[in-house]
C-alpha positions, 0 to 999 in steps of 0.5 A: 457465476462461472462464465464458460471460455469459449475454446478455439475462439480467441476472439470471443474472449480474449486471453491475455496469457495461455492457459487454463482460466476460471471467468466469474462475474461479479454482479454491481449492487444497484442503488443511488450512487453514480456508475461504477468506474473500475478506474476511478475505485482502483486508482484513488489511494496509493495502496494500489500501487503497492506490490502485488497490486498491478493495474493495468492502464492499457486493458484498464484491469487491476491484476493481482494473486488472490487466496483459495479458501480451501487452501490459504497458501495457494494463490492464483493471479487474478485479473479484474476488468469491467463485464465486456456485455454489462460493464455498468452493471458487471465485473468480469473476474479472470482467474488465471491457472486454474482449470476448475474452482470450487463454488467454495472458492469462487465465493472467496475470491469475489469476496476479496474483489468486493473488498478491495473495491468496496462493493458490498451493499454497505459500501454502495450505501454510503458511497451514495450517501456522501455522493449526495453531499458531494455533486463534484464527487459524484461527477466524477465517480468518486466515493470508493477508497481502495483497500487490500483483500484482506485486513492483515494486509491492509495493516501491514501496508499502513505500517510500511507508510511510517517512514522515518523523519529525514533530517537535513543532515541525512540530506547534505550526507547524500550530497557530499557522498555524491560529491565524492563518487565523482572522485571514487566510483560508485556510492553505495551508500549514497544511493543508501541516503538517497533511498531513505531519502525517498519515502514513497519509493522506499515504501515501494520498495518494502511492500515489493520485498515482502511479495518477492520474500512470500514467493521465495518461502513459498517454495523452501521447504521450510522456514529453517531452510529459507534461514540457513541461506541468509549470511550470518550476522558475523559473515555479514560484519566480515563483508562489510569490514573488507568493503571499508563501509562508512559507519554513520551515526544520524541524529534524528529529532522529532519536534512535538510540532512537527511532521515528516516531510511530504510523502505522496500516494499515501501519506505517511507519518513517524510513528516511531522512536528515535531508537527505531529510526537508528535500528532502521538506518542501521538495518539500511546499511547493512543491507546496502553494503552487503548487496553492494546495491540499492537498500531495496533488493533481496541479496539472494533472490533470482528475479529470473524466477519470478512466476506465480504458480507456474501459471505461463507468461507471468516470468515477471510476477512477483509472489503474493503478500504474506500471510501472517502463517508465514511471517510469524516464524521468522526472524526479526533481524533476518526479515528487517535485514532481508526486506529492508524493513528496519524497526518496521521488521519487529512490528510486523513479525509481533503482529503476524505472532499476535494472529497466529496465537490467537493474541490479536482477533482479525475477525473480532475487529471486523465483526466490531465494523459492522454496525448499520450503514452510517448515516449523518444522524448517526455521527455519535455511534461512528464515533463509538465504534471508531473510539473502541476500535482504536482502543483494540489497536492501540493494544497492537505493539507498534500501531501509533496514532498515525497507522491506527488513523490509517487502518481504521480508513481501511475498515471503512471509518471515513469521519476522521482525516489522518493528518500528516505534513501533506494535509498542512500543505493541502490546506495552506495551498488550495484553502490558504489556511496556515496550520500547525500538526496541534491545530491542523484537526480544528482547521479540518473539522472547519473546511470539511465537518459540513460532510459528516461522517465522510470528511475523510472522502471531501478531503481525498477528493480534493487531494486526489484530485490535486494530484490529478493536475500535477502528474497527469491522469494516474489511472493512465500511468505506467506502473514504471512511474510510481515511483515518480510520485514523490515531492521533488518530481511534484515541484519539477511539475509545478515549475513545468507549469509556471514556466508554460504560463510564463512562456 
């Protein structure tokens, strides 16, 4: 229900930015599972430090545009707090830049706010359920995994998470071009390896770009006219002949026993060819040479023009994610080139053509998840459902068994844990059990079977947690630091605390 805004009394509801706004609450399902904590059902999955997320750790808000559903291509941000009166029992939901919403579009934009935050009767069930497995868990307000607004989202994301596998050859490139910079100015393409390098920044990077790509498109006035003012690939080859780029041919081998290195927040695997990481390394040069910058920056983009729905006080807010309306048109090399997507580009544009078409069913899929609510009597219908699921996904050009894992977690299957190198290295450190990507499924089955169907929450829980301890609350980070929540910085916190034991 809309809640009035007390004009000429700022105190009585305070306004973080001028203007008109729509107050709605969100009323808390009642039942079993500890109480609600916003934080803690926010800040519990890296996709929540993904762009158009922002949580705020100040104001304790999650700040983010949501859709109108009576016109899907306009977006207002929206801010998520708890319910100043009835915080245990309420959100307080402030849409920012409009006068007035229809009850149509009031209704949606909760729905998205009891998506991302797993509100839905269903979802408080089965936090509940696994709570009273779990009293650790339920101590510490744990149960919810948060997710996007929407599906298509939520699958774009987890393909943003498949990041090519490094090679120590990629690695000692990046060290000898630093070597040289010293000798010859600025490496840009040392800062390129080093942003490959770097899997979660550049995961960062990409969902950013994507955002930042929607706003700009949002305000061309056609695909044709966004396209006209990318370079073209000959003008791009001129440029990068005249700048005497360096043309390197990385060999990236993929062992039938190994996995990518550690990438934090997430977890990401290399659901992709030998072929496509090429495309994606080369995909990186070019856009590094031709911006004469790091891979992640949009050539052409005024970030002075950052603001969304020219809602006042927002100048540093990026565009909302893309639709698959928006994306299903464009070129494949354009986007890649233009949000440093690499073989990431022609996944997503196949799957934004496959929804539009009609080729691939978002609410088909949706509709497949909902069965009754999953009880530990009921492991053999999950799996089911879970094994049809994925069955329809595999079909999706691009979605290997790493991303496939991923969505389903989003849509709600807790059963079955997405096993990466970080998940080998949870196990050797905290259960000192000693794994294989071929066995690591069996010694996961071992540790965490006893809490079926919900192996996936005992598992996070433990990992979530682990990263609690080494970087420090992550509810109480500045979103400037995601980008610190790599492996490097976890060894420089581990060294930290080794040295204050010592010393």
């Amino acid at each position: 229900m809309p809640i009035p805004n007390p004009a000429g009394d700022p105190a009585a509801s305070p306004q973080p930015h001028a203007g008109p706004r729509v107050e709605l609450e969100l009323p808390l399902p009642p039942g079993g599972a500890a109480p609600f904590d916003l934080a803690a059902a926010v800040c519990s999955h890296g996709l929540f430090m993904m762009a158009p997320n922002r949580w705020d750790p100040a104001a304790r808000a999650l700040v983010r545009p949501l859709r109108l559903a009576s016109d899907r291509s306009v977006s207002l941000l929206t801010r998520v707090s708890a319910h100043p009166e009835r915080p245990g029992t309420a959100l307080l939901v402030a849409v920012e830049g409009a006068g007035a919403l229809s009850s149509l579009d009031q209704d949606y934009i909760l729905e998205q706010v009891r998506r991302m935050l797993r509100l839905s009767e269903e979802d408080w069930a089965a936090v509940a359920e696994f709570q009273a497995m779990h009293a650790a868990a339920r101590e510490a307000g744990f149960g919810r995994i948060f997710r996007s607004p929407t599906l298509f989202e939520d699958m774009v994301k987890c393909i943003l998470l498949c990041n090519c596998q490094l090679s120590v050859g990629l690695l000692s490139l990046w060290f000898q071009f630093s070597y040289l910079s010293v000798w010859c100015g600025r490496n840009r393409l040392g800062d390129w390896v080093f942003s490959l390098a770097q899997g979660w920044v550049r995961t960062l990077s990409m969902a950013t770009a994507l955002c930042e790509l929607q706003l700009e498109l949002r305000r061309s006035s056609s695909i044709e006219n966004f396209q006209s003012r990318t370079p073209p690939i000959r003008e791009r080859e001129r440029k990068c002949s005249k700048r005497q780029c360096v043309r390197v041919k990385l060999e990236t081998r993929f062992a039938e026993d190994k996995l990518e290195g550690p990438t934090f927040a997430s977890g990401t695997s290399n659901d992709s060819t030998q072929s496509e990481t090429n495309e994606d390394l080369s995909s990186l040069r070019a856009a590094a040479s031709e911006t004469g910058s790091k891979c992640d920056s949009l050539s052409s983009f005024n970030t002075s023009e950052l603001s969304l729905n020219n809602v006042p006080g927002l100048e540093d807010c990026i565009g909302d994610f893309p639709m698959p309306e928006e994306l299903a048109n464009l070129d494949e090399d354009l986007l890649a080139k233009r949000c440093s997507l690499g073989y990431r580009a022609k996944r997503i544009v196949m799957l934004a053509r496959g929804i539009v078409e009609g080729k691939v069913s978002l609410q088909k899929l949706e509709d497949m998840c909902k069965v009754s609510v999953p009880a530990a009597e009921e492991v053999s219908t999950i799996k089911s459902t879970y094994d049809r699921l994925n069955i329809e996904l595999s079909a999706i050009s691009g979605f290997g068994p790493f991303t496939r894992a991923n969505v389903l977690m989003c849509m709600g299957f807790n059963h079955t844990i997405p096993a990466d190198t970080e998940t080998i290295r949870h196990l050797k450190k905290i259960h000192k059990r000693a794994s294989t990507i071929s066995s690591v499924h069996q010694e996961l089955d071992k540790i965490y079977g006893k809490y079926a169907p919900f192996q996936f929450l005992a598992y996070w829980f433990e990992l979530w947690g682990f990263y609690d301890n080494q970087f420090g609350k992550i509810s109480d980070m500045e979103p400037s630091n995601y980008r610190l929540f790599t492996a490097s910085h976890l060894k420089k916190a581990k060294k930290k605390e080794e040295a204050s034991r010592t010393g």
